[in-house]
N, CA, C and O atoms as a DFTB+ gen file, in Angstrom:
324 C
 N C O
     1  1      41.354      70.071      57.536
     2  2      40.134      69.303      57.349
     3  2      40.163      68.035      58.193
     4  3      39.158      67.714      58.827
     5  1      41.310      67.277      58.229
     6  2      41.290      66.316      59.072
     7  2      41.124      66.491      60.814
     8  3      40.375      66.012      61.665
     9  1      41.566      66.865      60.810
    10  2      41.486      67.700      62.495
    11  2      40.113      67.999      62.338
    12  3      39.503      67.367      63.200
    13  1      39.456      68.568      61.746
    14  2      37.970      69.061      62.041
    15  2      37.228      67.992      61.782
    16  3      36.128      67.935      62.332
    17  1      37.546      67.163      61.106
    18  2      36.714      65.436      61.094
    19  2      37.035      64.867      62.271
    20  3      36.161      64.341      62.961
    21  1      38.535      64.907      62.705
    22  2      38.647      64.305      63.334
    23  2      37.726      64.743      65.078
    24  3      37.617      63.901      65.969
    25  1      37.373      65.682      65.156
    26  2      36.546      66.198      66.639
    27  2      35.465      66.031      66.372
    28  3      34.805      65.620      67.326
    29  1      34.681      66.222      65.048
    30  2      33.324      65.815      64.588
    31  2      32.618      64.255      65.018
    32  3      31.505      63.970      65.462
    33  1      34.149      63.181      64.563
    34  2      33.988      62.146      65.101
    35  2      33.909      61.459      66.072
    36  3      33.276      60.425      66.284
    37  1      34.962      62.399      67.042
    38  2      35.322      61.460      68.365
    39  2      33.763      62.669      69.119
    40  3      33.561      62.188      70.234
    41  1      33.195      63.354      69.005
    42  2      32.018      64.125      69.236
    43  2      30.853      63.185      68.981
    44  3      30.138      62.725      69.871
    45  1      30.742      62.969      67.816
    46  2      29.243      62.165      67.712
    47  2      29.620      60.572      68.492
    48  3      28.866      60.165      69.377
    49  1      30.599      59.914      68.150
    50  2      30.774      58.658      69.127
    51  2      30.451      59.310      70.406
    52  3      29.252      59.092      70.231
    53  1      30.468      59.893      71.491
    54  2      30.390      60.213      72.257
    55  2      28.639      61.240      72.418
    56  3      28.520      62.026      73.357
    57  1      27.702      61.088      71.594
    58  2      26.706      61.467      71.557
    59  2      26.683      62.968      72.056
    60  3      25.739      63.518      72.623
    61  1      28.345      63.724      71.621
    62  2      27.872      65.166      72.075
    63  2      28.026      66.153      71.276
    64  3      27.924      67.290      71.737
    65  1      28.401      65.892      69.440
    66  2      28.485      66.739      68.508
    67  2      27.440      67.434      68.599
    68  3      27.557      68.583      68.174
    69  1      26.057      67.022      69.169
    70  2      25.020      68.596      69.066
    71  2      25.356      69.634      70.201
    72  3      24.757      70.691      70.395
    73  1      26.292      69.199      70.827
    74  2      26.406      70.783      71.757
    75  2      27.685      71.235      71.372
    76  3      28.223      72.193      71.927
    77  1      28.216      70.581      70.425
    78  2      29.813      71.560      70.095
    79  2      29.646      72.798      69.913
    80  3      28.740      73.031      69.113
    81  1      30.211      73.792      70.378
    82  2      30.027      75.574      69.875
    83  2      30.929      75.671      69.001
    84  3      31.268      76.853      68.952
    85  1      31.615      74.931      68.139
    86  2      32.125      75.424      66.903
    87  2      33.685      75.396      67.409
    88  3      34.114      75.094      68.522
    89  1      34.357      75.785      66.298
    90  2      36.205      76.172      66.131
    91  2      36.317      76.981      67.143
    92  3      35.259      77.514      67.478
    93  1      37.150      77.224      67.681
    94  2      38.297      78.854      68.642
    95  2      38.667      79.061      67.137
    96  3      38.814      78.290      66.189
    97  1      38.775      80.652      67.330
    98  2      39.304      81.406      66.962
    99  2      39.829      82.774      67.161
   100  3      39.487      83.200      68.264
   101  1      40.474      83.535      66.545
   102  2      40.915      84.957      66.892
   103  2      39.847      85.616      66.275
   104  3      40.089      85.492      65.074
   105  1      38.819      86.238      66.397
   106  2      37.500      87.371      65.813
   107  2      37.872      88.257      65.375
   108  3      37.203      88.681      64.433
   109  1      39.250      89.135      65.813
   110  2      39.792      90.429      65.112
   111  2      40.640      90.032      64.081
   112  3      41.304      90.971      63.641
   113  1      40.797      89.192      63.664
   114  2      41.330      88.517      62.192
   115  2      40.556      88.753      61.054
   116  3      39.412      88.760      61.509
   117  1      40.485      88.937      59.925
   118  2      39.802      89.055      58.962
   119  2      39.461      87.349      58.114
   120  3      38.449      86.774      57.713
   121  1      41.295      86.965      58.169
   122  2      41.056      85.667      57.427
   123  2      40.252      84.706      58.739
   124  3      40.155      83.499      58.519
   125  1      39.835      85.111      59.733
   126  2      38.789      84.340      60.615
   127  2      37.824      83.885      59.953
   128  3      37.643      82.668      59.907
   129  1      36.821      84.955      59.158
   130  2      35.969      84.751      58.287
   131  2      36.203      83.740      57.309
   132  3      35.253      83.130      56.818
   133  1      37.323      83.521      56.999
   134  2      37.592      82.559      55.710
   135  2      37.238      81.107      56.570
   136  3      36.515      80.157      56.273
   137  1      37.896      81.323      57.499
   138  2      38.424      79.610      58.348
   139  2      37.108      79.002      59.154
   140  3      36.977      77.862      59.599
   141  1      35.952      80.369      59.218
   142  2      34.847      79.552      60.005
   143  2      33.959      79.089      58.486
   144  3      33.339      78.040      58.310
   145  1      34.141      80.271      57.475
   146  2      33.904      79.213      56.562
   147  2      34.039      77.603      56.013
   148  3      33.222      76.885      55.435
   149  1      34.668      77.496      56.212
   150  2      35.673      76.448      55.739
   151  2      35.109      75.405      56.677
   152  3      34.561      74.411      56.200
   153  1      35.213      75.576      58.022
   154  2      34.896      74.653      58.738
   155  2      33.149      74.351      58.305
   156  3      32.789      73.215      57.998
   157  1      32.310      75.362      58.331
   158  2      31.235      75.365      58.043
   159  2      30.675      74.340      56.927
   160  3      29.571      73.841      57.144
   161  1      31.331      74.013      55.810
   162  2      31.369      73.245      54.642
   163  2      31.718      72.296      55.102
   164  3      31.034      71.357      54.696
   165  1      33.011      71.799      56.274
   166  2      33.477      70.439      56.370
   167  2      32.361      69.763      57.206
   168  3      32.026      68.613      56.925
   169  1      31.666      70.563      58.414
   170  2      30.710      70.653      58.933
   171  2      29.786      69.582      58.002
   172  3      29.977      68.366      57.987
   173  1      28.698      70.324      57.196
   174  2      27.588      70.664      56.348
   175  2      28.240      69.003      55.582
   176  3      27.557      68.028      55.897
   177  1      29.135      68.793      54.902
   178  2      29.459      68.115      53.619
   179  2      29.781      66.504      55.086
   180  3      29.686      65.333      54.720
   181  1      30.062      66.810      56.298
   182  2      30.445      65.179      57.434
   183  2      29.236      65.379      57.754
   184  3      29.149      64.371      58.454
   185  1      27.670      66.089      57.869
   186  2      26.497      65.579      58.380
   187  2      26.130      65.102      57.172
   188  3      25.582      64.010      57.322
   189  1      26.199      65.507      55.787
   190  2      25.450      65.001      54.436
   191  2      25.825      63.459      54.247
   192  3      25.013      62.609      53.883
   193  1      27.174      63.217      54.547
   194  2      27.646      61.333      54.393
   195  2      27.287      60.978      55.354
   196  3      27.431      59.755      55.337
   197  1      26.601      61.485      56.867
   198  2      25.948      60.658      57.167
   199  2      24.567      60.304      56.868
   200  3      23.993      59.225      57.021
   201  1      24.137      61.424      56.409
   202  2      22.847      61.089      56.062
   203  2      22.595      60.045      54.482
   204  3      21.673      59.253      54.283
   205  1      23.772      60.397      53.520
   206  2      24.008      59.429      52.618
   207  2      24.416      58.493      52.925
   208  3      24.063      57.629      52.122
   209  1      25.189      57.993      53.915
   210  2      25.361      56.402      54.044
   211  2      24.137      55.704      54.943
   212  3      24.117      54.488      55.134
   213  1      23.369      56.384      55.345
   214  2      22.246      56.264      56.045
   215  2      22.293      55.677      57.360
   216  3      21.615      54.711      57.709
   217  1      23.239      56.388      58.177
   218  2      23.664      56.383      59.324
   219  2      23.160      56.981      60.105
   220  3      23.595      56.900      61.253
   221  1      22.100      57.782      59.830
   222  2      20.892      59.013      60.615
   223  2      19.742      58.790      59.841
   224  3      19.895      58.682      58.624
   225  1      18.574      58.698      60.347
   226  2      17.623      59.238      59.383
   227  2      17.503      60.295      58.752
   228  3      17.552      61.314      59.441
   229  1      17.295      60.477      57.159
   230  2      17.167      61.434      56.637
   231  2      16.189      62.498      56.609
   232  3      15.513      62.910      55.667
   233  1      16.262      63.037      58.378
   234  2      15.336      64.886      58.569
   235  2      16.352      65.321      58.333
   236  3      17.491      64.903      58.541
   237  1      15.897      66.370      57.789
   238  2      16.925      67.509      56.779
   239  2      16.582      68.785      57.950
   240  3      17.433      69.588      58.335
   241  1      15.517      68.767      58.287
   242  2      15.384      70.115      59.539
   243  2      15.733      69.870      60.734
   244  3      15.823      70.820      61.512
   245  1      16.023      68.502      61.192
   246  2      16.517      68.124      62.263
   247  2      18.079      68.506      62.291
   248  3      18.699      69.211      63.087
   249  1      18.476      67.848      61.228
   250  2      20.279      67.681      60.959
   251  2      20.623      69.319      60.780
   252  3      21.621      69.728      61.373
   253  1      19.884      70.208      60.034
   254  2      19.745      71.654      59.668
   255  2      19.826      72.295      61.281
   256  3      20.612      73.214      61.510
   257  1      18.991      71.758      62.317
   258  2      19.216      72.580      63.590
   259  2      20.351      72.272      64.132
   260  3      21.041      73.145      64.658
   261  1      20.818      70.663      64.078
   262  2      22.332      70.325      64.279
   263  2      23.207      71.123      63.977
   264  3      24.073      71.478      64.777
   265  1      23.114      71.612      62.559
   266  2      24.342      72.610      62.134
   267  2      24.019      73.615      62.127
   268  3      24.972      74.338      61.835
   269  1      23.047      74.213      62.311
   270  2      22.792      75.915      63.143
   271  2      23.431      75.746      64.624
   272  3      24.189      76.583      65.116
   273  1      23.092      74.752      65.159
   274  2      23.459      74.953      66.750
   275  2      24.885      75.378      66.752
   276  3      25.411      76.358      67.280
   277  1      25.594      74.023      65.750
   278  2      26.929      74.320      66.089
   279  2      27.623      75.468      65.292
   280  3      28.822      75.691      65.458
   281  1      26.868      76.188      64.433
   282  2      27.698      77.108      63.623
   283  2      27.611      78.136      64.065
   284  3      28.461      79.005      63.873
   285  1      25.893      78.403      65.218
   286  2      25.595      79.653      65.864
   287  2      25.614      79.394      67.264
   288  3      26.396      79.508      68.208
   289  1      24.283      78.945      67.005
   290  2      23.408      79.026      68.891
   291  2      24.169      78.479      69.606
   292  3      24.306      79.066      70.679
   293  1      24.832      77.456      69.473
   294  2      25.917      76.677      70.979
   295  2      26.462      77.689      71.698
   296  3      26.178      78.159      72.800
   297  1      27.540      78.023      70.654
   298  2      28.285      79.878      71.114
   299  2      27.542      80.309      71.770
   300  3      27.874      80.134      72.943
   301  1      26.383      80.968      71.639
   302  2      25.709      81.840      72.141
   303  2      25.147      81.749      73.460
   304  3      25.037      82.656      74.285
   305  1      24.751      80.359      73.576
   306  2      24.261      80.128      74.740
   307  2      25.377      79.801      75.854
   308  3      25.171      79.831      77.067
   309  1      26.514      79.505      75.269
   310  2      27.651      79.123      76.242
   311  2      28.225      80.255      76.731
   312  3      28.924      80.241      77.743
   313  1      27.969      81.320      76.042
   314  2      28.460      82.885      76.761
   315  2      27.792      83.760      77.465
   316  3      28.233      84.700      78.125
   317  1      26.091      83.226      77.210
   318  2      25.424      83.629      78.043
   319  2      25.245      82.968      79.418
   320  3      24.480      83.339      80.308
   321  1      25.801      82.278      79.428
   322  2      26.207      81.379      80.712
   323  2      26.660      82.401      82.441
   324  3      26.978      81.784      83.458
């Protein structure tokens, strides 16, 4: 969890957490599924304190495409490259 805060952070200081494509991982793993979970929540639960300490304005569909991008679409578009 710390490690994944910790890139979340040094990402948004750097105004580029909306293009992160997410964790590496191994895909033919099963417990893969567990670990993009996981990140997904640490994700979801470091955009919610910012929006609770009110460090972003609170759009919920804005911050919502933030964490689609990085949980899906970034990937996607970076391989279609």
């Amino acid at each position: 969890k710390d490690g994944i805060l910790r890139q979340l952070n040094a990402l948004s200081h750097m105004s580029l957490v909306s293009y992160f494509v997410g964790m590496l991982t191994d895909s033919r793993s099963f417990l893969s599924y567990t670990r993009h979970e996981y990140f997904r929540r640490v994700l979801c639960n470091f955009f919610g304190d910012i929006l609770e300490n009110g460090e972003y304005p609170y759009d919920i569909e804005f911050v919502g495409k933030i964490v689609r991008n990085i949980s899906y679409d970034n990937a996607i578009k970076f391989f279609e490259k």
